[in-house]
KERO-389644 format. One record per residue: residue number from 1; x, y, z of N, C-alpha, C, CB in turn. Coordinates in nm, 2 decimals, decimal comma, always signed. Glycine has a CB too. Layout:
BEGIN
 num   n.px   n.py   n.pz  ca.px  ca.py  ca.pz   c.px   c.py   c.pz  cb.px  cb.py  cb.pz
 NUM      X      Y      Z      X      Y      Z      X      Y      Z      X      Y      Z
...
//
This chain:
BEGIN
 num   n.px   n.py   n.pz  ca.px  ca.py  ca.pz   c.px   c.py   c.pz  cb.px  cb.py  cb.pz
   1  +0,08  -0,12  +0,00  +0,00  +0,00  +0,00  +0,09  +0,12  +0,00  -0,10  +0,00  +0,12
   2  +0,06  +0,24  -0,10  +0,13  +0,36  -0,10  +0,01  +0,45  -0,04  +0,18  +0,39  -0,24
   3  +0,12  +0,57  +0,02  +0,04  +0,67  +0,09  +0,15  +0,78  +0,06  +0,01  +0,64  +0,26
   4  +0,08  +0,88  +0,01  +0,17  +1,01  -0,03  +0,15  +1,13  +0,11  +0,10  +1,10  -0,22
   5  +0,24  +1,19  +0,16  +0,22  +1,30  +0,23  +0,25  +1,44  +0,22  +0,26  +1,27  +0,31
   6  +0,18  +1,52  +0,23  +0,17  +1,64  +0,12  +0,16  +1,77  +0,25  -0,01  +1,63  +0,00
   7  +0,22  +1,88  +0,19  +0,24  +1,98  +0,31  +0,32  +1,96  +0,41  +0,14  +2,01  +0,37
   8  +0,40  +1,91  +0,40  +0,52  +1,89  +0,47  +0,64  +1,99  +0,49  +0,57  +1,79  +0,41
   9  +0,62  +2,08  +0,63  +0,72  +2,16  +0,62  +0,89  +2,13  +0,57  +0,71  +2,21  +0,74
  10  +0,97  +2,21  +0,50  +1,05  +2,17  +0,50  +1,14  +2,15  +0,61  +1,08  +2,21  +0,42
  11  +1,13  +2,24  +0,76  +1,23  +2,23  +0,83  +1,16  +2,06  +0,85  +1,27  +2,36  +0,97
  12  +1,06  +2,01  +0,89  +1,01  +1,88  +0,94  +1,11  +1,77  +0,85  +0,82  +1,87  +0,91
  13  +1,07  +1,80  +0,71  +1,14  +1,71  +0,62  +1,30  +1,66  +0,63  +1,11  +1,76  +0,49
  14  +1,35  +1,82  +0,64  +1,50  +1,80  +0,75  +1,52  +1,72  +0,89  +1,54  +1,96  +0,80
  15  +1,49  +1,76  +0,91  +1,47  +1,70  +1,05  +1,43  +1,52  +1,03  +1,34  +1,81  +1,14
  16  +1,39  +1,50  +0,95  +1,34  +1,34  +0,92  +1,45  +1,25  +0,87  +1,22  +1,33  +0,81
  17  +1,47  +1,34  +0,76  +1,60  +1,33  +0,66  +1,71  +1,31  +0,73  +1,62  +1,46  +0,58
  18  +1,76  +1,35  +0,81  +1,87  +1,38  +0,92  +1,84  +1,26  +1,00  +1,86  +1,53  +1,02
  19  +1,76  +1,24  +1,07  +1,71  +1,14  +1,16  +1,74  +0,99  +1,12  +1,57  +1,15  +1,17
  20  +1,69  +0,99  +0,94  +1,70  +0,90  +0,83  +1,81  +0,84  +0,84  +1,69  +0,95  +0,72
  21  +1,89  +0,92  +0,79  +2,07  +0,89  +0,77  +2,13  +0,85  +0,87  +2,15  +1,01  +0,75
  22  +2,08  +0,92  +1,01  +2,17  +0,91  +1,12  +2,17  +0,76  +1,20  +2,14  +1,03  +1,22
  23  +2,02  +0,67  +1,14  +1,94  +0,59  +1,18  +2,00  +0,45  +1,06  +1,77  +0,65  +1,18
  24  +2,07  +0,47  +0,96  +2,09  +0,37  +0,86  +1,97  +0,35  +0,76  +2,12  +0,24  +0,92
  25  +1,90  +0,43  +0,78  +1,72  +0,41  +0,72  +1,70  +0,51  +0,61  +1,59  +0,45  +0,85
  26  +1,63  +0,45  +0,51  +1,59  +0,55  +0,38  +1,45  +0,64  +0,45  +1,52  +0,44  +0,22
  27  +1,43  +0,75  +0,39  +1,34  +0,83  +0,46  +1,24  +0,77  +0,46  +1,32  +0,95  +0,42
  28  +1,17  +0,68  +0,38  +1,05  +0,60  +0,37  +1,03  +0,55  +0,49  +1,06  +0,49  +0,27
  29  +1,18  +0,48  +0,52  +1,17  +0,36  +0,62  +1,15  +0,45  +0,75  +1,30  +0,24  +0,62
  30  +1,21  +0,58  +0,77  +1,24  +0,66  +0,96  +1,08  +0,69  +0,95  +1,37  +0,85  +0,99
  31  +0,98  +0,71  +0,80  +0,82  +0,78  +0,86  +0,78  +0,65  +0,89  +0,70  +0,87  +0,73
  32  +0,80  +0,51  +0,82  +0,72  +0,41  +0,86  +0,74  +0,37  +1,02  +0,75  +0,29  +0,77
  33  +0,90  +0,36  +1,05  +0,93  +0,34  +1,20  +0,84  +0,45  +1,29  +1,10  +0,37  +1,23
  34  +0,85  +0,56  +1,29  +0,73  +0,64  +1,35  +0,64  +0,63  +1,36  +0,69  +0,72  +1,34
  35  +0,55  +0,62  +1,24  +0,44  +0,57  +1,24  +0,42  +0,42  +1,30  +0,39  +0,60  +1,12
  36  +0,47  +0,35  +1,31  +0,44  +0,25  +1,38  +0,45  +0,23  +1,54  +0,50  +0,18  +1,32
  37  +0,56  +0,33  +1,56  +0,58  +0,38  +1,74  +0,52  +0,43  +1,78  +0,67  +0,46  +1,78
  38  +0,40  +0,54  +1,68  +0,29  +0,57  +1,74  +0,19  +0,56  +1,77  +0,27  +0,61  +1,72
  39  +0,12  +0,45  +1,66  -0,01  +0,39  +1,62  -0,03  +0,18  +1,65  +0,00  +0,44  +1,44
  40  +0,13  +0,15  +1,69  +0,07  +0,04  +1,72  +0,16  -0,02  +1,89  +0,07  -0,07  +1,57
  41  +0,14  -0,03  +1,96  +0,16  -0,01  +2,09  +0,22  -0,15  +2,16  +0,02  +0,03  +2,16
  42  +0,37  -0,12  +2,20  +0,42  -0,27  +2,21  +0,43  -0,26  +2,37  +0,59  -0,31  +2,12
  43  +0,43  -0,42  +2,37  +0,41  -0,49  +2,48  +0,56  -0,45  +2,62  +0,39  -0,66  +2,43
  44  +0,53  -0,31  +2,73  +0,66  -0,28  +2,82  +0,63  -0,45  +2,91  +0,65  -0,08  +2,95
  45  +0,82  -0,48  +2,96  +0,85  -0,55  +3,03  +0,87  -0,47  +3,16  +0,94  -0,62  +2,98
  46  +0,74  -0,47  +3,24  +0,79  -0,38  +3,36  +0,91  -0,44  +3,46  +0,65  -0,35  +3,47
  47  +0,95  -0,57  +3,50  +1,10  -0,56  +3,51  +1,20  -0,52  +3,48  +1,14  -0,61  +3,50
  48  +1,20  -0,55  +3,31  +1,32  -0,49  +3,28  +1,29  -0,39  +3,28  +1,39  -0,51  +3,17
  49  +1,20  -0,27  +3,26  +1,19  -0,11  +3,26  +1,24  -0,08  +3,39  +1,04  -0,04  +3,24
  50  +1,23  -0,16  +3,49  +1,26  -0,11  +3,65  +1,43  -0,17  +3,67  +1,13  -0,18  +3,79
  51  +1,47  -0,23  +3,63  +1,56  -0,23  +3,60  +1,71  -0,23  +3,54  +1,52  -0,22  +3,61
  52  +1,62  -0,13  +3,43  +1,69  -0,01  +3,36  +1,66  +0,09  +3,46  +1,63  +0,02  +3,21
  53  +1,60  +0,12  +3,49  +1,59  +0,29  +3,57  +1,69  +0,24  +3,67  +1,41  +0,37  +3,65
  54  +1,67  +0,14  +3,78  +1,79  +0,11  +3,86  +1,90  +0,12  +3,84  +1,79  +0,03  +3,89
  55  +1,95  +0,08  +3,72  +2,09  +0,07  +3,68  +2,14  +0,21  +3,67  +2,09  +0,01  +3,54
  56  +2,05  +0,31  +3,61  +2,09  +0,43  +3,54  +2,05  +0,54  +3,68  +1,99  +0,45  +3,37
  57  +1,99  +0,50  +3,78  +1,99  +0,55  +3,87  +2,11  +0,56  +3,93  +1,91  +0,51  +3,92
  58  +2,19  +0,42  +3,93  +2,30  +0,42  +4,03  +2,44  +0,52  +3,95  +2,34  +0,24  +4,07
  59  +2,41  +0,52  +3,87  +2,51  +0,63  +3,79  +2,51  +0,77  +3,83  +2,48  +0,64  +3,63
  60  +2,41  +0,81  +3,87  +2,38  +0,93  +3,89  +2,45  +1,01  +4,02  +2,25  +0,92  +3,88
  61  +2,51  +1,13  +4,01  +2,60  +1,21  +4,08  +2,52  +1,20  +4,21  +2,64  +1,36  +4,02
  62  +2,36  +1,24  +4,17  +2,31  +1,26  +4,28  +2,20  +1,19  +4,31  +2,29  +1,36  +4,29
  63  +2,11  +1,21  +4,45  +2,06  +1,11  +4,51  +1,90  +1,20  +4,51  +2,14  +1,05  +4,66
  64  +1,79  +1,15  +4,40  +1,68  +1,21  +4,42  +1,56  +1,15  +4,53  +1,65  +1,21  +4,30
  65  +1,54  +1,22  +4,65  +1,42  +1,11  +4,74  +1,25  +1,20  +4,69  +1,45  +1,12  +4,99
  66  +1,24  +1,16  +4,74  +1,04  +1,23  +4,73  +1,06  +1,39  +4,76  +0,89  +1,14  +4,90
  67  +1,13  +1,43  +4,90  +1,13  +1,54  +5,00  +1,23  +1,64  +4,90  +1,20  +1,48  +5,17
  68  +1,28  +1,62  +4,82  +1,37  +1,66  +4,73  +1,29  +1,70  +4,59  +1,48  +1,56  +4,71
  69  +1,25  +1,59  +4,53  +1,14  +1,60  +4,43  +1,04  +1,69  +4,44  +1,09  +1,49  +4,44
  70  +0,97  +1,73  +4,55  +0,87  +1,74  +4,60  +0,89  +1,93  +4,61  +0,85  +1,64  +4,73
  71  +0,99  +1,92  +4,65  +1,04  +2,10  +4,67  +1,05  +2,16  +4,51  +1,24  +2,12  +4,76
  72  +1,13  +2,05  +4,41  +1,15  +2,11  +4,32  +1,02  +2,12  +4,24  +1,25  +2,07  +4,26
  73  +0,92  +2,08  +4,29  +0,78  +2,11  +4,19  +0,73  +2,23  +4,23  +0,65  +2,00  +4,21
  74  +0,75  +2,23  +4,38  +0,67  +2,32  +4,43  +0,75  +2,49  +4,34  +0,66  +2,30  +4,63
  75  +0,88  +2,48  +4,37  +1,03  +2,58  +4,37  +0,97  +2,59  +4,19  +1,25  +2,48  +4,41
  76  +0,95  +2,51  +4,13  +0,91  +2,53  +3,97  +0,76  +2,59  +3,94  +0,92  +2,37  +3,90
  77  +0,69  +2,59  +4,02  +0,57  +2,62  +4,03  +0,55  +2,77  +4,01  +0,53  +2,56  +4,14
  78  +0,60  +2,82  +4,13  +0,65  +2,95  +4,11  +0,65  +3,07  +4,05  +0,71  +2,93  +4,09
//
């Protein structure tokens, strides 16, 4: 099945194009990958998602708790 897309800003089309290349992918293939990341919804492994955040947590310079969190919403709120 072909589908043509029309009005396509050019900075957008840059930006795809770029994405394209940087990805090993013909531009055809970076809109089909999108469109499929958007429209059809894959199954998260909530282990491994938790983790991953564990892992990439323990890297981190600093140590975020709730009481910390919690100030900077309020301090952003502002």
């Amino acid at each position: 099945m072909n589908i043509t897309i029309k009005d396509i800003s050019e900075k957008l089309h840059t930006v795809l194009r770029t994405q394209a290349e940087e990805n090993g992918r013909s531009l055809n293939k970076q809109i089909l990958y999108y469109l499929s990341k958007a429209c059809i919804p894959s199954k998260v492994d909530r282990e491994e998602l938790l983790n991953s955040i564990r892992t990439r947590r323990k890297t981190l310079e600093i140590h975020i708790d709730d009481e910390s969190l919690n100030m900077a919403k309020r301090k952003g709120r502002k």
